[in-house]
C-alpha positions in Angstrom: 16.3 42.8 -25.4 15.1 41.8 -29.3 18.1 39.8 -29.5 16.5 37.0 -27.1 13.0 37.8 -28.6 13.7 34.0 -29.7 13.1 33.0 -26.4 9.7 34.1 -25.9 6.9 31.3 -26.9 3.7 32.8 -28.2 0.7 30.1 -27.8 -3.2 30.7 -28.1 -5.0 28.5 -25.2 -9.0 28.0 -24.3 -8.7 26.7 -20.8 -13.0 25.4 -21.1 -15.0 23.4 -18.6 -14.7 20.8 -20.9 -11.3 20.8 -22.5 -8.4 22.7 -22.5 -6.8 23.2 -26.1 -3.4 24.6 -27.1 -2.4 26.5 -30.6 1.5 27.0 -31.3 2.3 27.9 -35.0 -0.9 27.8 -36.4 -1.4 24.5 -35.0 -3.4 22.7 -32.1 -0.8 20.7 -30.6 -2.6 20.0 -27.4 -6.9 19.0 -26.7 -7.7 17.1 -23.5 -10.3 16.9 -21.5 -9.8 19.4 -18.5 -9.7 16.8 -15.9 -7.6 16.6 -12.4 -7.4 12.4 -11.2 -6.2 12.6 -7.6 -5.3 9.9 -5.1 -8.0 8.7 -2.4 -4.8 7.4 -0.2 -2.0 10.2 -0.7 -4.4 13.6 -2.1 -1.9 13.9 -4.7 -2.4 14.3 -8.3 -1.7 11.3 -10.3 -2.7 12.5 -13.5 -4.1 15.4 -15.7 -6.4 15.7 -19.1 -6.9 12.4 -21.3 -4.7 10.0 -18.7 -7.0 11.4 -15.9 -10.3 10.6 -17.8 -9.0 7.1 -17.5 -9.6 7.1 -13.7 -13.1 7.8 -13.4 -14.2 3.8 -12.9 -10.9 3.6 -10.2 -12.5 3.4 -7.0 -8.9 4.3 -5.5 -9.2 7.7 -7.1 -10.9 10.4 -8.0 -11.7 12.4 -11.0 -12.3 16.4 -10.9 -12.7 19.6 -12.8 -11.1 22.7 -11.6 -13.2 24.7 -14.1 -16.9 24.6 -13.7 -19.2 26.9 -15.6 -16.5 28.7 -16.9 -15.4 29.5 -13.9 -12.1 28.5 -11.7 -14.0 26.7 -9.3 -10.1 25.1 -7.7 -7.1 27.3 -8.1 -4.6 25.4 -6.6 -5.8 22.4 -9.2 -6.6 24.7 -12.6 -2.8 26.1 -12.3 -1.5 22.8 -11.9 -3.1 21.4 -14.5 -2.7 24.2 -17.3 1.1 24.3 -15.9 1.3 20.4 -16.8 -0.4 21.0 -20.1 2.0 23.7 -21.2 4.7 21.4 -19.7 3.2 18.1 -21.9 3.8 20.4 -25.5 6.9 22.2 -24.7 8.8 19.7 -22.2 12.1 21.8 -22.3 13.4 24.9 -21.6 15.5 26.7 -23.3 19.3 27.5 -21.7 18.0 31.2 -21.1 14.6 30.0 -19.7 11.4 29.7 -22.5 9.1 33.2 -21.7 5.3 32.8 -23.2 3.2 35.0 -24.8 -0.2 34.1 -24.3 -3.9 35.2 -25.9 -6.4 33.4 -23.7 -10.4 33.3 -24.3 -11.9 34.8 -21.6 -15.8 33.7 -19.9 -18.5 36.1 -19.8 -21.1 36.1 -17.5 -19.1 35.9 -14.6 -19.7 37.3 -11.5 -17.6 40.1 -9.4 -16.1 37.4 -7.2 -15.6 34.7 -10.0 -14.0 37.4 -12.4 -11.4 38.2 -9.7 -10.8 34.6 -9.4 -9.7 34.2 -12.3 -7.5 37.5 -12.8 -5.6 36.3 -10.1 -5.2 32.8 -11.5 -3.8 34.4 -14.8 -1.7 36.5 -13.2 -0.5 33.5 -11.1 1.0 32.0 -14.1 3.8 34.7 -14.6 3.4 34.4 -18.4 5.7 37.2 -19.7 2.9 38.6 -22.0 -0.9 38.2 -21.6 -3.8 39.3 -23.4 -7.5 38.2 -22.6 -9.9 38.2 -25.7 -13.8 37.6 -24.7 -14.7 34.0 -25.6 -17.8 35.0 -27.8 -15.2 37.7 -30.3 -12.6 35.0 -30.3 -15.5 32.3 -31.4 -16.8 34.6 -34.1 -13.3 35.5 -35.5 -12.9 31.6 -35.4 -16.3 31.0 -37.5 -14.8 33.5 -40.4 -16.9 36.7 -39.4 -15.3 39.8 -39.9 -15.8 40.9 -36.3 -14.5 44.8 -37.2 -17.9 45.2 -39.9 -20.6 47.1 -38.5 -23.1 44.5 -39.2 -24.7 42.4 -36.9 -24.1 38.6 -36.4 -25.4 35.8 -33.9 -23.7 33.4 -32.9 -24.8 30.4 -30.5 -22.6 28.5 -28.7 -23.2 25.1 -27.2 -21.3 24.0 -24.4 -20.6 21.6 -21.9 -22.5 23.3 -18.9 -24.6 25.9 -20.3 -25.3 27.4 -24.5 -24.8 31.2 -24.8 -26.4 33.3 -27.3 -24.1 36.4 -28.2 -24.9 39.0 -30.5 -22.2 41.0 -32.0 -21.2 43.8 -34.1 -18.2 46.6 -34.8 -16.3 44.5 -32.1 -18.4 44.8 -29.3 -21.3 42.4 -27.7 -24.5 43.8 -28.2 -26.6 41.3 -26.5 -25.4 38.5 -24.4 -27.2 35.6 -22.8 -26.4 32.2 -20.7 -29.2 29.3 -20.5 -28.0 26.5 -18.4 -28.7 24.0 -20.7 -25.7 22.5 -22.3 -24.4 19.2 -23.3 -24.2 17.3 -20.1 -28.1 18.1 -19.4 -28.8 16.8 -22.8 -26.5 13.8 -21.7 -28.3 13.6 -18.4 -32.1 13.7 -20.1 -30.8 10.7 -22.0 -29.3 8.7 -19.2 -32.7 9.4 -17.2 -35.2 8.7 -20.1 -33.1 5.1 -21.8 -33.3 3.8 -18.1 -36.9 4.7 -17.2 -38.0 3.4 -20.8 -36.0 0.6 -21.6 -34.8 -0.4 -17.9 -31.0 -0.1 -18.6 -28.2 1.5 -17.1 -25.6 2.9 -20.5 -22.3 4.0 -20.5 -22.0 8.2 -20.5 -19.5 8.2 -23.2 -22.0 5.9 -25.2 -25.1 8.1 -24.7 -22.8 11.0 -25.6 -22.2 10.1 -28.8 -25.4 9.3 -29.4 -26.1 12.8 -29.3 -24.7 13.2 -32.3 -26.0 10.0 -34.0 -22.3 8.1 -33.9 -23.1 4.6 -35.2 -26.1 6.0 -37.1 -26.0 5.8 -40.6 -28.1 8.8 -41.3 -31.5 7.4 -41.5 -33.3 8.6 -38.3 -35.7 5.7 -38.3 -32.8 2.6 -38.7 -32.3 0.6 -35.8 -29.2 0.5 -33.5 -28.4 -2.6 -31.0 -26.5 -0.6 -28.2 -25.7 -2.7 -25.1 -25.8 -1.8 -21.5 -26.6 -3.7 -18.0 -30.2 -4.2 -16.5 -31.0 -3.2 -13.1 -29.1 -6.4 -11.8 -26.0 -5.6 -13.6 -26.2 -8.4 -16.1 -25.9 -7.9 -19.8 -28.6 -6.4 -22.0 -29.1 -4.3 -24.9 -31.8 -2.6 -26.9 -32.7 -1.4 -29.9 -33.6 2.2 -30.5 -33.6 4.3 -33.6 -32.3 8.4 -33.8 -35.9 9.6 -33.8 -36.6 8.3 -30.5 -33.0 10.1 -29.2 -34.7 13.5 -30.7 -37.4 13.3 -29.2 -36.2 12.8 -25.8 -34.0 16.0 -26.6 -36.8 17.7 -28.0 -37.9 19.8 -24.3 -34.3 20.6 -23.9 -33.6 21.9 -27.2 -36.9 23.4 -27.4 -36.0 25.6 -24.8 -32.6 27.0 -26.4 -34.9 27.7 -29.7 -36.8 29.7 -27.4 -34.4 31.8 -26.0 -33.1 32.1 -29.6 -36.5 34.1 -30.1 -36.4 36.1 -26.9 -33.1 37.2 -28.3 -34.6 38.1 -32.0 -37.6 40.2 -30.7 -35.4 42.4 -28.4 -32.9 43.3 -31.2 -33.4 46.6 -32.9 -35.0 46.5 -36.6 -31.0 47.4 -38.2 -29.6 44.7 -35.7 -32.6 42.7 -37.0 -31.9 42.9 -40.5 -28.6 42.6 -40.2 -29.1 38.9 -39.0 -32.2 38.4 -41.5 -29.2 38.6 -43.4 -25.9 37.0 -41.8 -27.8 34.3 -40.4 -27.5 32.5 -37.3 -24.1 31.1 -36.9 -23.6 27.6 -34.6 -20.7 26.7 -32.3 -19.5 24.6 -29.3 -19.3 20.8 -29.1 -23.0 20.7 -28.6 -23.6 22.1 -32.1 -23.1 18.5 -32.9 -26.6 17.2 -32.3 -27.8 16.4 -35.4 -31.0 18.3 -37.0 -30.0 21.4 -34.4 -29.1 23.6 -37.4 -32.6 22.2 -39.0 -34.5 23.2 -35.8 -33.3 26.6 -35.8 -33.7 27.5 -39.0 -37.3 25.9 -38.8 -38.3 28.1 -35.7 -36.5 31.5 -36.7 -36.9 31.0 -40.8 -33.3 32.8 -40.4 -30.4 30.9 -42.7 -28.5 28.9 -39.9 -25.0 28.0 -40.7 -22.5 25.2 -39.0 -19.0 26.3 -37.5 -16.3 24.2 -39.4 -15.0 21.9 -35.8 -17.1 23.7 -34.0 -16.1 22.8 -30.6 -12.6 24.4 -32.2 -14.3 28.0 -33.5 -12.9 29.2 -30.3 -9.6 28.6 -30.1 -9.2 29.1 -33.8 -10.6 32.7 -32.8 -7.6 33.1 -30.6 -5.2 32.0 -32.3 -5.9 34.6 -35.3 -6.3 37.3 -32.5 -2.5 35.9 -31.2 -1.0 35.9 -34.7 -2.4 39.3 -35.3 -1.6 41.0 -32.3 -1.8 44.5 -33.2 -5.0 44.2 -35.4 -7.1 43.0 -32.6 -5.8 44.6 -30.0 -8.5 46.6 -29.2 -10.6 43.6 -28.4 -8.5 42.7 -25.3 -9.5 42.5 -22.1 -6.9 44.3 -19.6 -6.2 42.6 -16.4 -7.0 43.8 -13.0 
């Protein structure tokens, strides 16, 4: 009945491999990491998202993922978790029970099996509404592109497992395609090459924001003391300068420019043009790498332009296509 429309909750989410974030009323209210800590002793969970994160050095416990490549790798954990997440913002029900309507982003690339998996793990949250949008429209209604134009736009999006190059246009994906390198390789080259090198052992979170040249002051060539252990776990620390982090990304990134290319020279000449044009557009947390933008624009000569928070263009994209329900809702995904 509209009289208890009150009662129904409408909220955007991207449930990602690497976090899970939450709009209500134009606003994130919720971005954690999407992480399940579970007891060693019991095999229950003891925590979810930023608390769990915490547990990764507690040898009593264990830290897990229940989304892995964009896909629900653990359903019994991934419905848990989002449950608790949806739980941590809205803590209360309401004396008539709170209802949600819900625009989620939804993976591509996913095969038969996976896709069903995840259907059936929607479903298994009895939301009262749902809509799926596919992640690479919501991203590019979250850049600012005007995904109903019939013009042509590229977007690509680095993530945490893998970067996808998407091209777009008149609401539908023209071309689509997945390389499996995403941040954690990068973070992985760097772990490997610091220690063969330099004979230290860093933290992850440290390398990872060197990525992104945190601590840097913008000069590639200027110095940084970072600090680590040697092989016999006693104190050490180096110093290393952001050119020598760039070029140990260099065969990594190298090979997403390429695939960048493949992508150009098997678009039609309008399709073509259209992104002569538009540009290349840049997404995902792994857009962050400093000089990426500079890269691309240096191997394709295209313009190459920076998502505002773009490991948020996503969820931004969904929150639009939740707030405008009916304008968008031909880009919906049923589900089955």
């Amino acid at each position: 009945m509209a009289v208890f429309s009150f009662l129904v909750t409408e909220i955007a989410i991207d449930l990602g491999a690497e976090s899970t974030i939450i709009v209500y009323n134009d606003q994130v209210v919720f971005d954690e990491p999407s992480l399940v800590a579970i007891s060693k002793s019991s095999n229950e969970v003891i925590a979810i998202g930023a608390r769990a994160e915490a547990y990764y050095s507690d040898q009593n416990n264990y830290v897990v993922s229940p989304i892995v490549d964009d896909a629900i790798t653990n359903y019994r954990l991934a419905k848990f978790m989002l449950k608790e997440m949806i739980k941590t913002v809205f803590p209360r029900n309401p004396l008539f029970g709170r209802r949600y309507r819900v625009v989620l982003s939804f993976p591509l690339g996913l095969d038969d099996v996976d896709k069903m998996n995840y259907y059936d793990f929607i479903n298994s949250l009895n939301f009262k509404y749902v809509k799926l949008i596919p992640a690479p429209l919501a991203q590019a209604i979250g850049i600012g592109i005007d995904v109903l134009e019939p013009c042509g736009n590229l977007i690509v999006d680095f993530g945490k497992s893998s970067t996808r190059i998407v091209v777009i246009k008149s609401g539908s994906i023209q071309l689509y395609k997945v390389i499996r390198v995403g941040g954690d390789y990068l973070t992985t080259i760097l772990l490997k090459k610091l220690s063969e090198d330099y004979k230290i052992i860093l933290d992850q979170k440290l390398v990872e924001e060197l990525k992104t040249q945190k601590g840097f002051k913008g000069d590639t060539n200027e110095k940084q003391i970072i600090y680590g252990k040697d092989f016999s776990n006693k104190n050490k620390n180096i110093s290393i300068n952001y050119s020598e982090i760039l070029e140990y990304l260099d065969e990594p990134l190298a090979e997403i420019e390429n695939s960048v290319m493949k992508i150009l020279e098997d678009l039609t000449p309008t399709l073509y043009n259209d992104i002569a044009s538009t540009g290349i557009y840049l997404a995902g947390g792994g857009a962050l790498v400093k000089d990426i933008d500079r890269r691309l624009h240096y191997k394709t000569k295209f313009p190459v332009h920076m998502a505002e928070d773009p490991k948020r263009a996503c969820i931004r994209g969904v929150g639009i296509s939740l707030k405008n329900w009916s304008k968008f809702i031909f880009l919906f995904k049923p589900i089955s």
